[in-house]
Residue, then its C-alpha position, 0 to 999 in steps of 0.5 A: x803792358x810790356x810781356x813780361x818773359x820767363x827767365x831761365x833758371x839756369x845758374x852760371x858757375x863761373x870759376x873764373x881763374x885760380x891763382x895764388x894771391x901775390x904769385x902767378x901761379x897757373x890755373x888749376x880749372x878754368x872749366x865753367x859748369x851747370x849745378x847738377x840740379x839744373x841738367x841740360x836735359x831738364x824741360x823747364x830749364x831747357x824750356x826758359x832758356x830758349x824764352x830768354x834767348x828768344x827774348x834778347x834776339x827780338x831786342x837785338x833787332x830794336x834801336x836802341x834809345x838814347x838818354x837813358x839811366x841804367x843806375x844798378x844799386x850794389x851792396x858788397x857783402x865782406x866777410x873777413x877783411x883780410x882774404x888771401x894775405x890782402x886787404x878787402x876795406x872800403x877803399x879796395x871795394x871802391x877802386x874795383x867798382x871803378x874799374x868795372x865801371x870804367x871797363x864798361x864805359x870804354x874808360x880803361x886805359x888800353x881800350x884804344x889798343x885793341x886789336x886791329x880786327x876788332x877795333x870797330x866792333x868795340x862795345x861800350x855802355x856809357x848810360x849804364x852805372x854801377x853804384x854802391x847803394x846809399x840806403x840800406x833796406x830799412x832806409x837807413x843811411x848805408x856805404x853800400x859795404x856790409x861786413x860780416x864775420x869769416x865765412x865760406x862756401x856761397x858760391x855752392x848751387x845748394x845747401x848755403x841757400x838760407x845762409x846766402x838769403x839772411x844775409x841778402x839784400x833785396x835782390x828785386x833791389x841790390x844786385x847782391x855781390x858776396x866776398x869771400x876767400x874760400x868760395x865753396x868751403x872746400x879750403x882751396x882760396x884760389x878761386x876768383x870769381x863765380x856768377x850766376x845768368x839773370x832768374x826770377x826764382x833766385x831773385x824771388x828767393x835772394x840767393x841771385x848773386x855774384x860771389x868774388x874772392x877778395x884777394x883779386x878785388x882791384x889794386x889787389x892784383x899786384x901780380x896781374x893788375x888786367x886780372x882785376x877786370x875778372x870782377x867785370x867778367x863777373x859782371x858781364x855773367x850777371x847780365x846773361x853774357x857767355x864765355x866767347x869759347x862756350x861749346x868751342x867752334x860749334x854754334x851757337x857758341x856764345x850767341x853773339x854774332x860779333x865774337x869769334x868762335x873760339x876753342x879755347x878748352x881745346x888748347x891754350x893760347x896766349x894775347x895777341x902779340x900786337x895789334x896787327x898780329x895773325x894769332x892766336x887762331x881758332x879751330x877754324x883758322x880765324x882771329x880769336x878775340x883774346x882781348x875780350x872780357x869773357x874770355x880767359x886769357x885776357x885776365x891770365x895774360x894781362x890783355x882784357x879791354x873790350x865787350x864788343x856791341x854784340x855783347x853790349x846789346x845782349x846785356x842791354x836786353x838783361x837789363x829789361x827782363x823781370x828780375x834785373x829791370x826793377x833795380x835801376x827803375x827811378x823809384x828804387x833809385x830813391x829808395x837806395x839813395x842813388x836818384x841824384x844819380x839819373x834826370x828825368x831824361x837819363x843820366x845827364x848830358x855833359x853840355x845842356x845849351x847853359x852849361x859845360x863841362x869839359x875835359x871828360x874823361x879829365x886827368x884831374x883839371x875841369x872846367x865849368x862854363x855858364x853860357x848865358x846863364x841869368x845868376x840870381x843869388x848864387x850857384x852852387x857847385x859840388x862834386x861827389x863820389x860814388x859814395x855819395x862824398x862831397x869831395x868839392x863845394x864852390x859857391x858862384x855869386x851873380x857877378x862871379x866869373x861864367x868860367x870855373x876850374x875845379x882842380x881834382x887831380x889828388x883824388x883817385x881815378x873813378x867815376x863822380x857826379x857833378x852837381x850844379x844846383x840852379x834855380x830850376x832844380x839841380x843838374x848832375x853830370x858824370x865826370x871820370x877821371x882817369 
């Protein structure tokens, strides 16, 4: 029996970065803080802190296994489909659910120009997906988008709880994003994003979240389109991560070992200038990792592109604690309608010894070939999106060419699955476009 470790209650309030909506305005806080329930000086806080971190150190000293299937099911919960003067539809919700997959897989179009210092130490997690549920709670058939009429205020530690919790979805088995424009009811709509750190008592009573400003959702972020890697930054905080400036240069900092210290609520910086730069440096003279996704600057600036392995190893061990593991085990896959998503083994592998599928990540052309593969009858051939949209369907009779193109090119960038349903059973393979 694995041990199964208490999570700490502690709550990340992640007021990311404020700005207007269409105009770069300057941040009014970028200062993160603890709700005032939940005080450093708390024993049972300070005490399930210390067992999680125990817990992500003894997992960071373990290989880590290949082949396997971090499928996380999410449901959007939308309040007001205008927020900010922009849209927030299903369309917007999709395209900035790609972005945060591709920033988590290494996908985004600036990953290769990061800067020279830490090109090496770039993390990604290439088995881990995260996917707009297909069944809702009742097993109904679902988009993974539920919207509701305007509200406000959820990103409150306290007295929005049972509001938060009817509208919820199982946190043991949705991670639970709420879109609003006024996040804490106070009518100021220039906050972005706010996060809380993994705990099996918001899980328990549904109120474990991610509450995000629509305004800044993806395409949205004409003025900054790097700004709209802050809901990556968000995601990063659901599973455990810490601002790389936290505590400035004092250990232990951000509890990664591979991410600089870095005082930057001391004094303001700006992105490297290029990727051999010697600037901005940290209270201790050394290269700030500026380009990193839990960092500010990087969304302000327009230079987020990387995780580093450190911090990819610590999401890892967040996704093996009690109230985030469930979610992505095979059985809730079925439930949330996604198991097409994952194989026995994992995600499946791009080349099998049968079949291959080639370029991946592709600009839109892809080739399918069956090496000595015996047809009998025929083959069928379909790509979906993430929303489970069959977006092409070919059918390969037995004497059809063993090579097939498949021309994607007016569908928008993102992450799709390529299922090839043989006599066997069905494969799927995950393709990105770009």
């Amino acid at each position: 029996m694995k041990k199964r470790f208490l999570l700490t209650y502690f709550v990340l309030f992640c007021l990311t970065i404020s700005m207007t909506a269409q105009t770069p305005e300057l941040p009014n806080n970028r200062n993160c803080k603890v709700s005032l329930d939940m005080q450093s000086t708390d024993s049972v806080f300070i005490k399930e802190r210390k067992e999680l971190e125990i817990f992500t150190k003894e997992f960071a000293t373990k290989e880590m296994q290949g082949g396997n299937c971090y499928v996380i099911p999410v449901v959007f919960h939308v309040y007001g489909t205008t927020q900010g003067g922009m849209p927030v539809n299903d369309a917007i919700i999709i395209d900035a659910l790609d972005k945060v997959n591709q920033d988590f897989h290494g996908l985004n179009a600036d990953f290769n120009s990061v800067h020279n210092n830490f090109l090496a130490i770039r993390g990604t997690m290439p088995d881990v997906v995260f996917a707009l549920a297909q069944k809702d709670p009742g097993g109904n058939p679902t988009t993974g988008i539920d919207y509701h009429p305007v509200t406000a205020g959820y990103a409150n530690g306290s007295g929005y709880d049972l509001a938060i919790a009817a509208d919820a979805w199982d946190n043991y088995k949705y991670m639970n994003i709420y879109v609003m424009n006024d996040l804490f009811n106070d009518a100021v709509t220039t906050n972005s994003g706010y996060a809380y750190y993994p705990s099996t008592s918001m899980s328990n009573n549904n109120t474990a979240r991610i509450v995000y400003n629509g305004a800044y959702l993806g395409i949205n972020c004409t003025w900054e389109p790097e700004f709209a890697s802050t809901l990556s930054h968000e995601f990063g905080h659901w599973l455990n991560l810490i601002h790389t400036f936290d505590g400035g240069c004092a250990n232990p900092n951000d509890n990664v070992a591979d991410t600089p210290p870095c005082d930057y609520l001391g004094s303001s910086y700006l992105c490297h200038a290029s990727a051999s730069s010697n600037s901005p440096l940290n209270c201790n003279s050394n290269l700030i990792n500026a380009e990193n996704y839990m960092d500010y600057c990087g969304g302000q600036d327009g230079c987020y592109k990387m995780f580093t392995q450190g911090q990819a190893t610590r999401m890892y061990a967040a996704l093996q604690v009690p109230s985030r593991q469930p979610l992505w085990q095979f059985s809730n896959l079925v439930a949330t309608g996604l198991d097409h998503l994952c194989s026995s083994s994992g995600i499946s592998p791009i080349e099998n010894g049968h079949i291959q599928l080639y370029p991946n990540p592709s600009n839109g052309l892809i080739y399918i070939e069956f090496d000595d593969l015996s047809l009998e009858n025929e083959l069928v051939v379909e790509v979906q999106d993430l929303l489970g949209k069959i977006v092409r369907r070919y059918t390969i009779k037995e004497n059809s060419s063993k090579k097939i193109g498949i021309d994607l090119s007016e569908h928008q960038a993102g992450i799709y699955f390529v299922n090839i349903h043989l006599k066997e059973g069905t494969q799927t393979y995950p393709l990105i476009l770009q």
